[in-house]
C-alpha positions in Angstrom: 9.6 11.6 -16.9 6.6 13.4 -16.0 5.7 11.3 -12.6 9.2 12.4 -11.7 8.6 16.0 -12.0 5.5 15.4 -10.3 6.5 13.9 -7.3 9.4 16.3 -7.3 6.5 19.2 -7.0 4.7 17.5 -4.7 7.8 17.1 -2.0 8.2 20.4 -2.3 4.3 21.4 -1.9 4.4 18.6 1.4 7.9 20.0 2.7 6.9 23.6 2.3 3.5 23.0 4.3 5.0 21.4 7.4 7.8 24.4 8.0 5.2 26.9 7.4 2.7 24.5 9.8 5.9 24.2 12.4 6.5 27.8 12.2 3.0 28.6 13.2 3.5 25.8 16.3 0.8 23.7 14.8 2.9 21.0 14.0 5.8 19.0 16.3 9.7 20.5 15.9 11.4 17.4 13.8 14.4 19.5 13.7 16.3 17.5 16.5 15.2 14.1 15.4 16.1 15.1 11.8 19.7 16.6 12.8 19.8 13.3 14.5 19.5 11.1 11.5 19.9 12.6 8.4 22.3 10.1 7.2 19.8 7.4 7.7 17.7 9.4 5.8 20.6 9.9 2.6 20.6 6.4 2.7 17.0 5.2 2.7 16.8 7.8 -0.6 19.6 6.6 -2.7 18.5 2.9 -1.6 15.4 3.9 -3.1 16.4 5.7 -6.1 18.8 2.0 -6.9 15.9 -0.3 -6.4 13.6 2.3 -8.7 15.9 2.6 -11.3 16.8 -1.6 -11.6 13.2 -2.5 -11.3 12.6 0.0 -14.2 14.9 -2.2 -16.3 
């Protein structure tokens, strides 16, 4: 439970550093490319999240 929580923080720490980089225009926009695929992206998580949880078993 606590490597969950952990990498929970640590998506937010990485997330929260890259608008605030992009903001600042010292990082690339990935708003288009995101817009773009963010089903792909919903996919690739809870295909993730499946293969975590039945390896965990």
């Amino acid at each position: 439970m606590r490597r969950k929580s952990l990498t929970s923080a640590w998506v937010l720490i990485a997330l929260g550093t890259y608008f605030l980089l992009s903001k600042r225009g010292w990082m690339p926009n990935l708003g288009p490319l995101i817009s773009e695929w963010w089903p792909a992206i919903l996919i690739i998580i809870g295909i993730s999240m499946i293969v975590r949880r039945s390896s965990d078993e």
